[in-house]
N, C-alpha and C positions, 0 to 999 in steps of 0.2 A: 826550653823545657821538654823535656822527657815523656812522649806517650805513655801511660801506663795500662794494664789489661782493663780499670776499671772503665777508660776513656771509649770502650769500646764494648757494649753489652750484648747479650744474645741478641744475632741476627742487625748486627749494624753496620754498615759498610765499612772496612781498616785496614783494604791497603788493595790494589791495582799493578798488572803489570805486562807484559805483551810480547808475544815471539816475533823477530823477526831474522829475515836471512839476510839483511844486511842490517844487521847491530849499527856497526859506522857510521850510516847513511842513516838511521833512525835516532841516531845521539844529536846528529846534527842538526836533523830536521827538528826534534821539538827542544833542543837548547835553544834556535831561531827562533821559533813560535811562543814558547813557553817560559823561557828562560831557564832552564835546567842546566844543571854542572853533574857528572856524574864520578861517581866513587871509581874504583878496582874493581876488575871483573874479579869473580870468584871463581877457579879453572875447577875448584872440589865439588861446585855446583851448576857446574854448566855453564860457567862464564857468568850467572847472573850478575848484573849491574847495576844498581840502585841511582837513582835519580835524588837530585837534590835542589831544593829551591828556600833560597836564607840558610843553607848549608842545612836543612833541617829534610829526611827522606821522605820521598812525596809519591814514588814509583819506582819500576824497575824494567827492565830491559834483556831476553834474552836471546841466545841463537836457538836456531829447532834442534829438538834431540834426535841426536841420531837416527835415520831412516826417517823422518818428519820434512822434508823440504818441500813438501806438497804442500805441507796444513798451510792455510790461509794465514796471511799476520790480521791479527784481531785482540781488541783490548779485553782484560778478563777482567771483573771485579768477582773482590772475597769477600765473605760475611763474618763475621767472628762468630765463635763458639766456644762454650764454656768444656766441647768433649768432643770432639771432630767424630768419633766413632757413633757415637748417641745421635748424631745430626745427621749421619752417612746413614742410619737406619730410619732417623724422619723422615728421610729423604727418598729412599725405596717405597717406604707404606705409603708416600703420600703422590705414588705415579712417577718420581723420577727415575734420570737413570744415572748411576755414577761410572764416569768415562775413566779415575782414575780412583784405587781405594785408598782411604786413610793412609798415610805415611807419614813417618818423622823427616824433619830435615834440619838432621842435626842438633845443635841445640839450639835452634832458633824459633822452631813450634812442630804443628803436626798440619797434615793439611788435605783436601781430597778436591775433587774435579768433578765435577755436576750437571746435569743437564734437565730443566725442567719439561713438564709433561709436553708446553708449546713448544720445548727447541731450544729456550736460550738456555746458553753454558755458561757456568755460575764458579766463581773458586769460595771453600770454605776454609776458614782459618783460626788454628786456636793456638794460640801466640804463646811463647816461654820466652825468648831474649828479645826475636823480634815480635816488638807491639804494635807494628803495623804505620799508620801515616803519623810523621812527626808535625806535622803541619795541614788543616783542610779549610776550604772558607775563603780562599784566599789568591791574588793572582799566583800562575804557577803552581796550583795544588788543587784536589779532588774537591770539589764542590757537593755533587751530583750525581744522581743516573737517576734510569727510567728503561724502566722492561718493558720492551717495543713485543707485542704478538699478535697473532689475529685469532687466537681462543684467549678472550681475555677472563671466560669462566675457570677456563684449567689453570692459568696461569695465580688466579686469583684464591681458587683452592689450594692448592701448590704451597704459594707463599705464606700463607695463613696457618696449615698444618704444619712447615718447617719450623718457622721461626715466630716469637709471638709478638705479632702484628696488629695494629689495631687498624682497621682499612676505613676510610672516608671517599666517598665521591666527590670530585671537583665537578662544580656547578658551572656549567659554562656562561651565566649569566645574560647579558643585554651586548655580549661582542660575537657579531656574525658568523667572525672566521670561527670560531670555536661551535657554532650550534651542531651539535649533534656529534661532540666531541667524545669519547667515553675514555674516564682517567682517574685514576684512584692514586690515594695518597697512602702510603702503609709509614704508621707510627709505633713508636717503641716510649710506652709509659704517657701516654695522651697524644692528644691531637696538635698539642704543641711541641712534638720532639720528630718531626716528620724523616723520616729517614728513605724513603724511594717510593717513585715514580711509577705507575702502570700506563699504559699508551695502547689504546688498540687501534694496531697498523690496519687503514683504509685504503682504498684505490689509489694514492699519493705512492705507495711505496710498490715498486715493481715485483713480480712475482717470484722472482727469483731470490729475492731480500728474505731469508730468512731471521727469524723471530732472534732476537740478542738483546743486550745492556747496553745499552748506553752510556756512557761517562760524561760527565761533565768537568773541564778544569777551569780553574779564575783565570781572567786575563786582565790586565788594566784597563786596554782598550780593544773590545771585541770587532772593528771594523779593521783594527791595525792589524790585530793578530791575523783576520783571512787571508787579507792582503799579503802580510808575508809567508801562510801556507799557499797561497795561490804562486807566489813569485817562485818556492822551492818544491814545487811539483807537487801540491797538495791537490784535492779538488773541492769544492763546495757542494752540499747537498742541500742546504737550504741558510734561509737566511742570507746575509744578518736581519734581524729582527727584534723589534720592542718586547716587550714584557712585565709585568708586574715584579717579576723574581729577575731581570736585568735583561740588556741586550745581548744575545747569546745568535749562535751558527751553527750547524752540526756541516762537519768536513771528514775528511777521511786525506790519511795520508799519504805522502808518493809511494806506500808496498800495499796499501789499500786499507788497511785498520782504519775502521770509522771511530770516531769521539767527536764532542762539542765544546766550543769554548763560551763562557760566559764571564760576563761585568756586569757583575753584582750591584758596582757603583749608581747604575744607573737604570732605577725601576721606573715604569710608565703604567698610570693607571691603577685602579683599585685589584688591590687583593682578590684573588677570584674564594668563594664560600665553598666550604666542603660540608658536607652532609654524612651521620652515620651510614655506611653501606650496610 
């Protein structure tokens, strides 16, 4: 089945993709981890290469553009939008800064580059032919994220003026590790449609870690999968780990792009409560 623009509302995560300078080496690494098969580079668009998991596109893959060999490899996620131009100007009145401006590509959508008030870089995307993930939920496909900051006020403003957000505090309840966790949920049409993560980065995250997204993709088996990022030069940042929403890892790969795998299959413990913010 065929993503289509409805599948994807103002401000919803629909679609993921990541520079790197060895392309090759990055196909391989998360076809091993992930399971992914990928399409034909595209040479009209910078070689990008789409990623595919159940032959259905899940992510994409590029080399840096020209004079870019410095930029860091790191995973971007896009938000959809109903007018990339109108969201690039939310986006300015609400403290951001756009790294790249609105532009078509081609006839596949329109798209811009974003940076919020704490730092993380954001892609926004308002889709014509490509409608972004054909597949999410699922092993081998975007799950997830969570905006890691350590101004969880700006960030939290930020997101609210951009896109319409409904925000909930996750209650850390009677589980220790969590006491004095601070994390909000942003939903799109109630509390039951939760669409991203807020995280405020504490002493755990070194100083140099600046403020970013986080990804989450399914794996069948979240112990299996480190294991074989650990075996092909990946490194682990935390976990593995239980959870009410599955046993998940956050890793980063052998060029350094950080992401998280989770199995879903496998929840532990009650649901944590969210509260209006």
């Amino acid at each position: 089945m065929r993503c289509t623009m409805t599948d994807f509302p103002e401000g919803a995560p629909c679609w993921a993709d990541a520079m790197f300078k060895d392309v090759e080496g990055a196909k391989s690494f998360y076809g091993e981890v992930l399971g992914w098969t990928f399409g034909e580079s595209s040479s009209e668009y910078g070689n990008y290469t789409q990623a595919y998991s159940d032959g259905k596109a899940v992510a994409a893959v590029v080399p840096p553009m020209p004079g870019g060999d410095d930029t860091p490899s790191a995973w971007c996620l896009y938000f959809a939008s109903r007018d990339v131009s109108r969201t690039a100007e939310k986006i300015k009145a609400a403290g951001g800064t756009l790294i790249m401006e609105p532009m078509q590509v081609g006839p596949f959508g329109s798209m811009t580059l974003a940076k919020e008030p704490s730092g993380a870089v954001f892609g926004v995307w308002q889709a014509a032919e490509h409608t972004g993930f054909e597949k999410t939920a699922g092993p081998g496909s975007y799950c997830w994220a969570e905006v890691f900051t350590r101004e969880p006020g700006k960030a939290d403003a930020f997101l609210g003026a951009v896109f319409p957000y409904a925000a909930q505090k996750m209650e850390s309840g009677d589980d220790p590790g969590a006491q004095g966790m601070d994390y909000k949920v942003f939903s799109l049409g109630g509390r039951d449609n939760p669409v991203l993560g807020r995280m405020k980065m504490g002493d755990e995250f070194p100083a140099e870690v600046p403020s970013c997204i986080q990804i989450y993709f399914g794996v069948e088996n979240c112990d299996d999968a480190v294991a074989k990022a650990r075996q092909l030069g990946g490194r682990l940042h935390f976990g593995p780990t239980d959870s009410p929403f599955g046993r998940f890892a956050a890793l980063a790969d052998p060029q350094g792009a950080s992401f998280a795998v989770i199995d879903m299959s496998t929840t532990v413990g009650a649901m944590p409560q969210v509260t209006d913010a």
